[in-house]
Structures are given as structure tokens and as C-alpha cells.
ZADOBA-836755 format. One record per residue (C-alpha): residue in one letter; x negated, y negated, z negated. Coordinates in Angstrom, 1 decimal, always signed. Example, Ala and Ser with C-alpha at 12.3 -4.5 7.8 and 13.67 -1.06 7.14 Angstrom:
% ZADOBA-836755
A, -12.3, +4.5, -7.8
S, -13.7, +1.1, -7.1
***
This chain:
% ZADOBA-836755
X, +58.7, -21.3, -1.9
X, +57.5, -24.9, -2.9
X, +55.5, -26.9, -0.6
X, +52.0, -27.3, -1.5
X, +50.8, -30.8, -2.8
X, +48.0, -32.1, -0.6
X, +45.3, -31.4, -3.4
X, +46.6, -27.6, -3.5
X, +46.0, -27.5, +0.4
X, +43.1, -28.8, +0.2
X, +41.7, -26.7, -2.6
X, +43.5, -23.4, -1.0
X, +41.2, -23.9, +2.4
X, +38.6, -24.8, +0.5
X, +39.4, -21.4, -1.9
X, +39.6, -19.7, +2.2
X, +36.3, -21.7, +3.5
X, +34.0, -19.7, +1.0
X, +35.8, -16.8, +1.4
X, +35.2, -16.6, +5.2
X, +31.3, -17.9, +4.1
X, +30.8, -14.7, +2.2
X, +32.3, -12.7, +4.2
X, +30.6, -13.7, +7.5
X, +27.4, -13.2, +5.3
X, +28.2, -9.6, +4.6
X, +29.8, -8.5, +7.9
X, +26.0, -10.4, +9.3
X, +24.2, -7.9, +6.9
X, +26.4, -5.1, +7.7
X, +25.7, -5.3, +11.5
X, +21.8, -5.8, +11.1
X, +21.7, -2.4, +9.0
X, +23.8, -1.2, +11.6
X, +22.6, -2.6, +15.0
X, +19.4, -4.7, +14.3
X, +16.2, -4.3, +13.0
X, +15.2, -4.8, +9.3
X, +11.6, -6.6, +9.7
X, +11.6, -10.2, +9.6
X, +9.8, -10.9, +12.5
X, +10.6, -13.2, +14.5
X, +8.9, -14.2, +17.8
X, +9.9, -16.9, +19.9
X, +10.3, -16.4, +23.8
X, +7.5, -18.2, +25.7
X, +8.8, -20.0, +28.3
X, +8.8, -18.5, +32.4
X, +8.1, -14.9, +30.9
X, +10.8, -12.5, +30.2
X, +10.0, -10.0, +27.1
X, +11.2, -6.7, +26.5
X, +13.6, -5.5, +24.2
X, +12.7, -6.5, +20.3
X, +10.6, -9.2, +21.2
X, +8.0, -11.0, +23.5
X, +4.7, -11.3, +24.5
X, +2.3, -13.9, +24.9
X, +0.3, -11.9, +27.8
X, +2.4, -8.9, +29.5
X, +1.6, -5.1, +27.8
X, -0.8, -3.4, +30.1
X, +1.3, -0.6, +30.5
X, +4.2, -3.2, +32.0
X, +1.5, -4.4, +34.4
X, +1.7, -2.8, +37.9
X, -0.6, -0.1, +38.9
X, -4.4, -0.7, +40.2
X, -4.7, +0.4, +43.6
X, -8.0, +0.9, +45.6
X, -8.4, +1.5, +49.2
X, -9.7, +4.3, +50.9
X, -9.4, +4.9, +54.8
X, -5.8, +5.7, +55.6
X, -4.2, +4.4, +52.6
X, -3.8, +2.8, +49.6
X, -4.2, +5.0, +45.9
X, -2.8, +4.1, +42.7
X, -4.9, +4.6, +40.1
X, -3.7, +6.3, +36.7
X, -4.0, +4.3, +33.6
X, -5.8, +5.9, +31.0
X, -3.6, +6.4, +27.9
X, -5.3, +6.3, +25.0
X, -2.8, +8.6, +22.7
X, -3.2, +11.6, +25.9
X, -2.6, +14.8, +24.1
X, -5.4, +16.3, +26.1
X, -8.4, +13.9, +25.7
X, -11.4, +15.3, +24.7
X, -14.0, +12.1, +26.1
X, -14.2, +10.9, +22.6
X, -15.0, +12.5, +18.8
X, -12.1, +12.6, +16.8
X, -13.8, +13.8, +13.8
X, -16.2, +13.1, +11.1
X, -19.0, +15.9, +11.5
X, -20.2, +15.5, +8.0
X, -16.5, +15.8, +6.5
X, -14.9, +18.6, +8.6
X, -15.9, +21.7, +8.9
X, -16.7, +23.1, +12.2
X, -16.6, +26.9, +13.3
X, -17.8, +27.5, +16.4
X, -16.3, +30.0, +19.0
X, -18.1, +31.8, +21.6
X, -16.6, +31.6, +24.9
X, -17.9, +34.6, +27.6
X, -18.2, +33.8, +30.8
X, -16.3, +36.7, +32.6
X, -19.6, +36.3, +36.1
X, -21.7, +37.6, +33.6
X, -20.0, +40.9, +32.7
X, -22.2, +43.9, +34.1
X, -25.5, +41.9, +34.4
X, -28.6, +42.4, +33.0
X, -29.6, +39.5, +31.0
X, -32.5, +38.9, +33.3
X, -30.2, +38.7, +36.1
X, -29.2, +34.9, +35.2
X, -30.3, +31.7, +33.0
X, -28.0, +29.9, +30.5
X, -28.7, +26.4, +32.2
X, -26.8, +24.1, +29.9
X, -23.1, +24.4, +28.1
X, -20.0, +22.6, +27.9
X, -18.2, +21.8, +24.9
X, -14.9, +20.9, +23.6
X, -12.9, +20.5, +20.7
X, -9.8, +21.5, +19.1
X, -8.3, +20.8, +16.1
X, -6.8, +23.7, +13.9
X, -5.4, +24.3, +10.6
X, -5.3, +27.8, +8.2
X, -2.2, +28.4, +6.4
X, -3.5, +26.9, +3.0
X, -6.7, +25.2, +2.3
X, -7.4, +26.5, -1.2
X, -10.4, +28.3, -2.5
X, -11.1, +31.0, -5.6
X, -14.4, +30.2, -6.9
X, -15.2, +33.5, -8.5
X, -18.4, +33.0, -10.9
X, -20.8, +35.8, -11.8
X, -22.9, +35.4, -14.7
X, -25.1, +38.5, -15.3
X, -25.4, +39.6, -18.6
X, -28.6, +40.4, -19.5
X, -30.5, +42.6, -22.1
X, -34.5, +42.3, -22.7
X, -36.1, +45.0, -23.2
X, -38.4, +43.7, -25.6
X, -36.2, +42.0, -28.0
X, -33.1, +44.1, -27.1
X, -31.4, +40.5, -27.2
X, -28.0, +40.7, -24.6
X, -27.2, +37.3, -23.0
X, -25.1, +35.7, -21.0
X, -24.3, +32.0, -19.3
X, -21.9, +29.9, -20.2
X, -19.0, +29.2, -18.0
X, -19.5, +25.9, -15.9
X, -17.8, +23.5, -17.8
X, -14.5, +21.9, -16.7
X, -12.5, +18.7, -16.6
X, -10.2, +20.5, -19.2
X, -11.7, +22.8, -22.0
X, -10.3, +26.2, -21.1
X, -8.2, +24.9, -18.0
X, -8.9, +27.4, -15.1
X, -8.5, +24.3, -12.4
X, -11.8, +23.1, -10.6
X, -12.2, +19.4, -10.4
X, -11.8, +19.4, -6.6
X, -8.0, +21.5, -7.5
X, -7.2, +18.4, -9.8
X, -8.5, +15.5, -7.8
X, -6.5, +16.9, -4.7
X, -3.5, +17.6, -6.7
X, -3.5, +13.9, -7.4
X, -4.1, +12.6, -4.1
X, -1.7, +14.7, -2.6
X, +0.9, +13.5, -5.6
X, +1.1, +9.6, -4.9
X, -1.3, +9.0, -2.2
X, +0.5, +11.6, +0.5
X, +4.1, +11.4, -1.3
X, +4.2, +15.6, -2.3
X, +6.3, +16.1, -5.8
X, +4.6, +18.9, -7.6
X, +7.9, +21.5, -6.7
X, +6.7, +21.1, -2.7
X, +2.8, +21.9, -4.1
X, +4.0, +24.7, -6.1
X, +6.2, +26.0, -3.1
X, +2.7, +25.7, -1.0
X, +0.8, +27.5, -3.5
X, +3.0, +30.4, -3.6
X, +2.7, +30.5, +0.2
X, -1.1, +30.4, -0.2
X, -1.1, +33.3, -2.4
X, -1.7, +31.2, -5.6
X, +0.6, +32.0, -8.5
X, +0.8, +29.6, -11.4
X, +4.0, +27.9, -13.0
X, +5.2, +24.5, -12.7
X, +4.7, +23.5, -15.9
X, +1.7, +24.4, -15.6
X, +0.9, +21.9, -12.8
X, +3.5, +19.1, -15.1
X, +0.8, +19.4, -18.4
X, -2.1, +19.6, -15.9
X, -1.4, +16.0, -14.4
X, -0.2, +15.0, -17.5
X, -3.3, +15.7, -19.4
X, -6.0, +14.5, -16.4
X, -3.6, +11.1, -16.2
X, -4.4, +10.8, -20.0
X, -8.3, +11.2, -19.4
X, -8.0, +8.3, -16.5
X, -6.4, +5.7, -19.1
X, -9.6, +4.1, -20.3
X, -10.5, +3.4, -16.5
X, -7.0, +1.9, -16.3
X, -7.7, -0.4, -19.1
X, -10.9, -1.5, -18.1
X, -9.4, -2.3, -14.7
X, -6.7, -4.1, -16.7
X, -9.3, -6.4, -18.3
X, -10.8, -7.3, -15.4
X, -7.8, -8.6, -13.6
X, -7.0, -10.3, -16.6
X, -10.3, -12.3, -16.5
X, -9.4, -13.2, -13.2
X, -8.9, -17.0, -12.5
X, -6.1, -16.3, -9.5
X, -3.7, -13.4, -10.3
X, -0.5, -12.4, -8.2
X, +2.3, -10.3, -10.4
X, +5.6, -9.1, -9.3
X, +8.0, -6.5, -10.1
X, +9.7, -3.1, -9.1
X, +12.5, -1.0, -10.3
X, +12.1, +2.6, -11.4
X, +14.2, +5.6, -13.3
X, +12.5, +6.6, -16.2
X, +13.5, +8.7, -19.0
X, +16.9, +10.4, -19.9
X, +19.6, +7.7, -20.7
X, +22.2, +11.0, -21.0
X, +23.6, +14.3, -19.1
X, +22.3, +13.3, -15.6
X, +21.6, +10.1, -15.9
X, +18.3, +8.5, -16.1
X, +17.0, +4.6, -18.1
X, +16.2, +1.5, -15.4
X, +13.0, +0.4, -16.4
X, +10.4, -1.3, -14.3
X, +6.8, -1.0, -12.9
X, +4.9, -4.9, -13.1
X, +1.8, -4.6, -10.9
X, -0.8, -7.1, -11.3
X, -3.5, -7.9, -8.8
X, -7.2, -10.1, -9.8
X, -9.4, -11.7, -7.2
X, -11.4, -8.6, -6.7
X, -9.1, -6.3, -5.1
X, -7.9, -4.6, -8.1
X, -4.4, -3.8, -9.1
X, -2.7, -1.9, -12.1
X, +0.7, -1.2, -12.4
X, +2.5, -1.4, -15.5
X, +5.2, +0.1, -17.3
X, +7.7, -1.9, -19.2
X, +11.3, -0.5, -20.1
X, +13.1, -3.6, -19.0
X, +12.8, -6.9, -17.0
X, +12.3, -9.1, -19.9
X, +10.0, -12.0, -20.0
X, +8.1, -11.3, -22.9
X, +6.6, -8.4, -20.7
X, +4.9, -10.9, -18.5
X, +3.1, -12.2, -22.1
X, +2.4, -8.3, -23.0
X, +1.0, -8.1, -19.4
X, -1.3, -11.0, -19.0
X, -2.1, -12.4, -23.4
X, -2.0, -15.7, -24.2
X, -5.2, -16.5, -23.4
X, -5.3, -16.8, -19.7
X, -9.0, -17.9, -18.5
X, -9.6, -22.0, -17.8
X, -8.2, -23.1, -14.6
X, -6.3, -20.4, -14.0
X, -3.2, -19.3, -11.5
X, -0.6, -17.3, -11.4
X, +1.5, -16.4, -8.6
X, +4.2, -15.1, -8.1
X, +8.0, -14.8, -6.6
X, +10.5, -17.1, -8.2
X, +11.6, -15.4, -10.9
X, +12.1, -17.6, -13.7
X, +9.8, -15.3, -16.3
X, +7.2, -16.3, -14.4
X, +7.9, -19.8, -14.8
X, +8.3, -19.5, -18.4
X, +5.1, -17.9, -19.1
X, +3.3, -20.6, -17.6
X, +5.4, -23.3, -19.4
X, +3.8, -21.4, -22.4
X, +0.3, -20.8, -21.7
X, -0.3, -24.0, -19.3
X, -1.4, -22.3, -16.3
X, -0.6, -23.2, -13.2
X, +2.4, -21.2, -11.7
X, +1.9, -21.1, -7.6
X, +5.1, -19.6, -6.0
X, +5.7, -17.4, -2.6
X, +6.2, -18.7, +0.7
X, +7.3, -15.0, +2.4
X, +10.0, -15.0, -0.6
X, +10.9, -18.6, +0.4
X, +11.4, -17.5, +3.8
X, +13.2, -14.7, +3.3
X, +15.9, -17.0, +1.5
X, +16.2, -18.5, +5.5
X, +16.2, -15.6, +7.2
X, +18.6, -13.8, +5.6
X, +20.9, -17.0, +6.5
X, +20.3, -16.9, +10.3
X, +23.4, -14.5, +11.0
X, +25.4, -17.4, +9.7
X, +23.8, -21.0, +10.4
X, +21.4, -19.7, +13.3
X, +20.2, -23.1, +14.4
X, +19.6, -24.8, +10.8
X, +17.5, -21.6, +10.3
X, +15.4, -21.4, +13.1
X, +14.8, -25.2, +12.5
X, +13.8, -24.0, +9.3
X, +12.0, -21.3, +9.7
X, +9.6, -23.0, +12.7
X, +8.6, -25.5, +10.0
X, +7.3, -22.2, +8.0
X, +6.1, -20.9, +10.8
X, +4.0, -23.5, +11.7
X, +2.5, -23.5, +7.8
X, +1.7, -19.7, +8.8
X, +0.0, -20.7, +11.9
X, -2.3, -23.0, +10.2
X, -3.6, -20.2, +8.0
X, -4.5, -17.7, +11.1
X, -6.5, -20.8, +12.1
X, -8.4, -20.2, +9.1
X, -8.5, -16.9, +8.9
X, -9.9, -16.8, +12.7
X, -12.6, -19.6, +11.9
X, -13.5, -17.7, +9.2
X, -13.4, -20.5, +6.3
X, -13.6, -20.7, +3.1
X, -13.7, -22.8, -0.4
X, -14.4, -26.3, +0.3
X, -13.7, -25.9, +4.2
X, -10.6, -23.7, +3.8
X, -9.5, -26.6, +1.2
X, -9.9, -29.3, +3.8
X, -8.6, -27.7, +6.6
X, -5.3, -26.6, +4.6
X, -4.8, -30.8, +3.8
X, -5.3, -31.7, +6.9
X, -3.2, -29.3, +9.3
X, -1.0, -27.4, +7.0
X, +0.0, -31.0, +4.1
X, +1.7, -32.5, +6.9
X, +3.8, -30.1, +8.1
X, +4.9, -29.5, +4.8
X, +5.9, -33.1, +3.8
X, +7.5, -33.3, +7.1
X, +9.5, -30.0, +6.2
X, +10.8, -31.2, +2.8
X, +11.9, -34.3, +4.1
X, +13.9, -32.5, +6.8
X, +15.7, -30.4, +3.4
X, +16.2, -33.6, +2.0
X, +18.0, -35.0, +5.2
X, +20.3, -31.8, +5.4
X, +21.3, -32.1, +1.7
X, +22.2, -35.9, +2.6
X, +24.2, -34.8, +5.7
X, +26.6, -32.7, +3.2
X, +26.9, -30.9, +6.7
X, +27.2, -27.3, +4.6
X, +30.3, -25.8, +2.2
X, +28.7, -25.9, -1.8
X, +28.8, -22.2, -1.2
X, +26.7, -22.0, +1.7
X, +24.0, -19.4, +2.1
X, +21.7, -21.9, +4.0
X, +22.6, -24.7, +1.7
X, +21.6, -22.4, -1.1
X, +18.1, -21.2, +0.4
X, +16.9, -24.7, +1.0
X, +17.8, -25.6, -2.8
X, +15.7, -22.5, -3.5
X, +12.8, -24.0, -1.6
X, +13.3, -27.5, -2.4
X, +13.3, -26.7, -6.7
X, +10.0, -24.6, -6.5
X, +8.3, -27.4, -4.1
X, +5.8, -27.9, -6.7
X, +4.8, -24.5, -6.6
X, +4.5, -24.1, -3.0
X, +2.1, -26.3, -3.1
X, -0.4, -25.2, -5.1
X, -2.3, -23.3, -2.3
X, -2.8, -26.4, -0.5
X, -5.1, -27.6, -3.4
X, -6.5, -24.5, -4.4
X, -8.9, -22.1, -1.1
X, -8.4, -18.9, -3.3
X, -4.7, -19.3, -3.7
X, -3.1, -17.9, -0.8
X, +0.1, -18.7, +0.7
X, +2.0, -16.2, -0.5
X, +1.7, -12.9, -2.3
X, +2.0, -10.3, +1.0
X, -1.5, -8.6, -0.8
X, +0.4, -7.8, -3.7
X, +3.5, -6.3, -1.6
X, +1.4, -4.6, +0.3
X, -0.7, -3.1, -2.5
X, +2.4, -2.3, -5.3
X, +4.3, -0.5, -1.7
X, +2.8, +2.8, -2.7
X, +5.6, +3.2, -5.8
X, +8.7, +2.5, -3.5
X, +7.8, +5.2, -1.0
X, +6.8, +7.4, -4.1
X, +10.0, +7.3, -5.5
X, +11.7, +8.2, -2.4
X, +10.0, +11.5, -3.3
X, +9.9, +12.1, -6.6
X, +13.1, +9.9, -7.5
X, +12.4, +9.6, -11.0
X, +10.0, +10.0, -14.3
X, +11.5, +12.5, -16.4
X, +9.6, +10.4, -19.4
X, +8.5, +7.5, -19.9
X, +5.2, +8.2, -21.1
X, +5.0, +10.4, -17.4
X, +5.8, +6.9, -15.4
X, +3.0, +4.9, -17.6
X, +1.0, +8.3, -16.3
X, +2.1, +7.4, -12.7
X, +1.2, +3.5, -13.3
X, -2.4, +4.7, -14.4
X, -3.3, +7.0, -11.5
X, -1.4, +4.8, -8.6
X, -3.5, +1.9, -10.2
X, -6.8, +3.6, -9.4
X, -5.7, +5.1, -5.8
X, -4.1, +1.7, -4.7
X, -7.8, -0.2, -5.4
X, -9.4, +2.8, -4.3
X, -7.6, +2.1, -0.8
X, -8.1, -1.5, -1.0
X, -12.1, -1.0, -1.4
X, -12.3, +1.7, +1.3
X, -13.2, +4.5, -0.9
X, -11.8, +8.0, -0.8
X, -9.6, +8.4, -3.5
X, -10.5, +12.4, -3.1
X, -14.1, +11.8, -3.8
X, -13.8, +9.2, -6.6
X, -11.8, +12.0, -8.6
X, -13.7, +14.4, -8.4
X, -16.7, +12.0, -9.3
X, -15.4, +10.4, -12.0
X, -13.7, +13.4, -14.2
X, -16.8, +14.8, -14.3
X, -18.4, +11.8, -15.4
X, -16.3, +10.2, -17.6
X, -16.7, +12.7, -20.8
X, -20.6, +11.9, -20.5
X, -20.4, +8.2, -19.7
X, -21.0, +5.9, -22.4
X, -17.4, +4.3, -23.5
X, -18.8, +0.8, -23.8
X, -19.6, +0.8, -20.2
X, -16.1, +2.4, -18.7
X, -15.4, -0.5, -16.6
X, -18.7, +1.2, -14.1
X, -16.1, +3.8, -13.6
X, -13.5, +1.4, -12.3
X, -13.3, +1.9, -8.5
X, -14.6, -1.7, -7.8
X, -17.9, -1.3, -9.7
X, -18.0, +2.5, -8.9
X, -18.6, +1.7, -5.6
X, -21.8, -0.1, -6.1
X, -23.1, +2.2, -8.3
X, -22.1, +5.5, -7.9
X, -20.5, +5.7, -4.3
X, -24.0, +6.8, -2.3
X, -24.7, +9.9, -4.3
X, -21.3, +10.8, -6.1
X, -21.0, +14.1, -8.3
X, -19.4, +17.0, -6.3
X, -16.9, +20.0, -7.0
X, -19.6, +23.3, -7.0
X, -17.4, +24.1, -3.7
X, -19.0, +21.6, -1.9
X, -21.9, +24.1, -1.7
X, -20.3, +26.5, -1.3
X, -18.7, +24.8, +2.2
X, -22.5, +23.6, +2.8
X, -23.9, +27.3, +3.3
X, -20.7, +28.1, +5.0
X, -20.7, +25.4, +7.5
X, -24.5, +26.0, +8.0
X, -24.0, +29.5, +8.8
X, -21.0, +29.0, +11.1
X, -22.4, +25.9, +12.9
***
């Protein structure tokens, strides 16, 4: 075999460096899937205290402290802690009266068997709760409408039939509304629903429940695109995007495609269907006409970036994402990263300061320049030093996250300059988290026109969450009011402006009075 010519040695350990690069990296990410946990916490240990396993603490846990002891006269009692998750603990309510129902059971008192009632006085009464569960919580409402024949005219009459959300459909509003919920706000595919009808004595077919949502989905579609107007008149928006299988691509196997929420300045999010990752969907999403002043934020994808090269917005980008670039790194360059990440840490810190004194606009603005600007000029010029040192391979993962950071600088600093830009886009994430743990459920849309369906009704339940409404009771509300109300003013049904105006005194399923006189004669 030849000797190698210094250039080829030099190029073969070079060839070996990034080799043993990459595969450190993956042998790191191996283990922490493995071994370690997946959040991205990180919490440093506070000096002279020793933490527990997973972390620290900046006090100690109460239930690490030791025991309280009182004296008495012999000797010294420890005194229990009160656990607040006790299986037995019946000091507090648990319930909401005016939501659950309540039946009350009689409990004899055995000293009273053989007396007269005049033998003893009910003094007072104890009571305690339990809380219980009947094999399936569904209702027949069986209407009666007498038919009716006047003896004077001889005329024979009848009532209608209530009317329904569906002409014909023999589902109750409250039967649709929970069907929903239960769909993509608790995670249960239709099959499981129609395996827990069966059990509950109910016999209808799956595609039966299939056109049902299909159909109530299509009804909700003008409240989706009122929704979608409003965010789009929003002067800070946050988008992002998440993969989903929808529609046949062939024999078992089924077309990548993608949802691409969207969250306005109000607390209102819609999730969109697009069949690809494409760039021009970010146009489709948002127009062309974006309002004056306006911001979008976002990860750093580079359709982003493009959209706002066309429409001259600003384009704010993601600290968390930034982050994530370094922490992912730490496995293999532990101390440039933990350098790196206390500089973002320290950015973070700032904005609980705000958060805790409660500022905002002007205040918020100021605060941000004066605490937070520093740190981050101080940061970037640290990047700028390490890039200097060439102490990294080209191939590095660290070397590589700090070029991510250090391109999109611009963008990370937007929120400095702007109090209703935050620093990054955790609301969205949290918000768009609903169709990830969805589709661990129901895998896939078997159409696409079904996961534009999904995108419609997870819209509505993901704001309804974010407002603090009861997705439950907004259904049923608004599918009986939305073939009356008039179509110019659709966005009132929106869960946002619902709330103001319909919330306090919303329509109800005719079982709620049927529970009413239930409850009232049980209670």
C-alpha cells in the first residue's frame, strides 16, 4: 500500500473528525431517549444545597423537610403532614354543585331501629361525599306529542318534532356537541365511541357517527372563517407548522400534508390545511395585504422569511427554537453550551421580571431595553468571539447552532422594540399541541376534506380553552343558533366574542331540563 501524502492525512482525519462529530451526536441522542429526560429544562444547582434527582430547588420541597414535632408531657409527637392528593379527603368540595348532579343516599342509623320516632330527635347530620360513575352517561329523550281532534271542527292535530341541528338526524345537540368534545378535546377516535355506545345499549353504525361529524364540521366552517379574519386583522401574528397523514397516496399508504396554525393577538387560533410545506401556503394563509405595522413570527423556516421579504412586514423569529439549536449540542460541547445557554437564560429571566411586575406597552418596552438589550449585545458578541477562535470542526453541532442564531439576529430582536411581540412563540406551541396528541389517536385523515374538518372544529375548541369557556356548552349553544343568526354577523359566534355576548345565558340541549327536575327531585 502507498504512503499517504501529508495532504491525504490530513484530509483522512479530517474525513474521521466529522465522522466521530456525528456520531458522538447520535450516540448523545440515543442515550437521552434512552437514559435521560426529553424536556429541555435545565436548572442550575444553587450553591450549599444538594437537590434531588432531575433537578434542584431554590427552597427545599416541604415533603423533604423534617417532620414538625410538638411537645406534650412525656414526649415528643411528630405531627403528619397533610397531603393534599390523600385519597380519603373529604375537608374540601371537589365538585361544582351547579354542574354535577347529586343523588343523595340515606344512611340509617342502626340505634334507632325499634324506636318509636318520639323516642329520639335528629339533632344535626353529617355529610360526605363520594364520587361515582354509571356505566354510560347517555340519555333517550323520548318526545310525546298528543294528537289531538276538536270536537267542534273535527280538525286532528299534531306538534311538530323539536327541530334539530340536522333536518331528519335523530342526534340531540347535546349527542353532537359531546361527540365532538370527546373527539379532539379528550383524544377518543369514533371506533372507541362506537365500542362505548354499544356497551351503553346504543346501536347505530359507524358511518353513521363518520357523516354525522362530517356534516356538523361543515355547519362550523363559517365560524372558522370569521375567526380566520380576525387573526388576519391582527397586527402581531405567530404561525408555525405540523405534519399530518391525510388522504390515500395508494394500498396502505396515506399523503404527508400539513396543518399551519395561526394565532392573532386575541387569543384565537385556526389551524389550516395545506397538502404540502410550500411557501406559497404561508401567502394563501395570511393575503397580501397584512395590516400597517404588522408582525409575524415565527420559527426559522425560510418561508416565513420570504413572505415577509414580499409583503414588508416585519419577520420576528423564536428564541425557544434558538435554544433548542444549543441544547441539543450539550451532549457534545457541554461547556460552550451551558455558556450559551445562561446568556438565554438570563434573556428569559428578564421577561418573568415583567411578567411578575405586571408591565406592559410603554413600560414593558423600556424595561426589555434596559435589562434584556444588554445581555443580548453581550451574547452576540461572545458568538462572534467563538467563530474567531475557529476552536470548533466546520461540522460541528455547536458551531452550527450559533450560525443559526447569529443569521436570524435581526429577528430576535424584534421583541425588544416591540411590548406585544413576545420572545418567542411557546403560545403558539402550546395552543397547535392539541393536533400532535390527536394524531397519536386517530393516526390519520382518511380525506383530506375530513382533516380541513379537523382544522375547523380543533380551531374552535383550542380558543375555546384559551378563553376559559366550555367547549361542551359553546356547541351546544352555537348549533342551535347558528341556522337563525344573521350571516353578516357570524364572527358573534366566534368563541372570543361569544363569550361577551352569549356566555351568561347560553341556549341549552332540552335535557338540561330534563336533569333540572331530576336533580331537584333527587336533591
Amino acid at each position: 500500500m502507498a504512503a499517504l501524502t501529508p495532504v491525504e492525512v490530513a484530509n483522512l482525519l479530517d474525513t474521521k473528525d466529522r465522522e466521530i462529530v456525528h456520531l458522538r451526536r447520535r450516540i448523545a441522542w440515543f442515550e437521552r431517549q434512552i437514559f435521560g429526560q426529553k424536556s429541555e429544562c435545565r436548572l442550575p444547582e444553587p450553591e450549599g444545597l444538594q437537590g434531588t434527582l432531575g433537578g434542584a430547588f431554590d427552597v427545599i420541597p416541604e415533603d423533604t423537610l423534617p417532620p414538625k414535632k410538638s411537645k406534650v408531657a412525656a414526649h415528643e409527637r411528630e405531627q403528619k403532614v397533610k397531603n393534599p392528593t390523600e385519597l380519603g379527603d373529604d375537608t374540601e368540595q371537589f365538585f361544582d354543585e351547579s354542574k354535577v348532579p347529586v343523588e343523595v343516599v340515606q344512611v340509617p342509623n342502626p340505634e334507632v331501629e325499634g324506636l318509636d320516632p318520639e323516642d329520639y330527635e335528629i339533632i344535626g347530620e353529617k355529610v360526605s361525599h363520594r364520587l361515582a360513575q354509571r356505566p354510560g352517561s347517555y340519555v333517550i329523550l323520548k318526545y310525546v306529542r298528543p294528537v289531538i281532534k276538536r270536537r267542534d271542527t273535527q280538525v286532528i292535530s299534531c306538534p311538530p318534532a323539536p327541530a334539530g341541528v340536522l333536518d331528519g338526524c335523530r342526534a340531540d345537540v347535546s349527542f353532537v356537541a359531546g361527540m365532538m368534545v370527546d373527539k379532539f378535546s379528550y383524544h377518543q377516535p369514533l371506533y372507541r365511541q362506537h365500542i362505548k355506545l354499544g356497551d351503553a345499549g346504543i346501536n347505530v353504525s359507524r358511518p353513521w357517527l363518520t357523516r354525522l361529524m362530517s356534516r356538523v364540521a361543515a355547519l362550523l366552517e363559517p365560524i372558522f372563517d370569521a375567526q380566520l379574519a380576525s387573526i388576519r386583522a391582527s397586527r402581531v401574528k405567530a404561525m408555525d407548522e405540523t405534519p399530518i397523514k391525510a388522504g390515500r397516496a395508494g394500498p396502505g399508504k396515506m399523503k404527508p400534508a400539513y396543518f399551519w396554525p395561526v394565532y392573532g393577538e386575541q387569543d384565537e387560533i385556526c389551524f389550516l390545511y395545506y397538502p404540502s410545506r410550500a411557501a406559497k401556503h404561508v401567502q394563501d394563509a395570511l393575503g397580501l395585504s397584512p395590516p400597517g405595522d404588522a408582525v409575524l413570527q415565527t420559527d426559522g423556516y425560510g418561508a416565513y422569511e420570504h413572505y415577509a421579504r414580499v409583503t414588508g412586514i416585519t419577520h420576528a423569529q423564536c428564541w425557544a427554537h434558538s435554544r433548542r439549536k444549543v441544547f441539543d449540542c450539550r451532549d457534545v460541547e457541554p461547556t460552550h453550551a451551558d455558556l450559551a445557554l445562561d446568556y438565554i437564560g438570563a434573556l428569559y429571566a428578564v421577561e418573568i421580571q415583567i411578567r411578575e411586575k405586571a408591565l406592559t406597552g410603554h413600560a414593558k418596552r423600556d424595561y426589555r431595553q434596559q435589562h434584556a438589550k444588554p445581555v443580548l449585545n453581550r451574547f452576540f458578541n461572545w458568538i462572534d468571539q467563538q467563530f474567531d477562535k475557529h476552536g470548533f470542526l466546520p461540522s460541528s453541532p455547536f458551531l452550527g447552532a450559533l450560525a443559526y442564531i447569529r443569521e436570524r439576529r435581526v429577528g430576535l430582536s424584534v421583541y425588544l422594540d416591540d411590548a406585544d411581540v413576545a420572545i418567542d412563540t411557546n403560545h403558539l406551541e402550546r395552543a397547535l399541541r392539541v393536533i400532535p396528541m390527536g394524531k397519536k389517536n386517530w393516526l390519520f385523515c382518511w380525506t383530506e376534506l375530513g382533516a380541513k374538518h379537523v382544522g375547523i372544529v380543533q380551531s374552535l375548541i383550542a380558543t375555546c380553552r384559551m378563553h376559559e369557556i366550555n367547549p361542551y356548552d359553546y356547541f351546544v349553544d352555537v348549533l342551535q343558533r347558528i341556522s337563525q343568526h344573521p350571516a353578516s354577523l357570524v364572527n358573534q359566534l366566534t368563541p372570543r366574542v361569544w363569550k361577551q355576548m352569549f356566555a351568561e345565558n347560553p341556549l341549552r340541549s332540552d335535557l338540561h331540563a330534563v336533569d333540572r327536575r331530576g336533580n331537584i327531585g333527587r336533591e
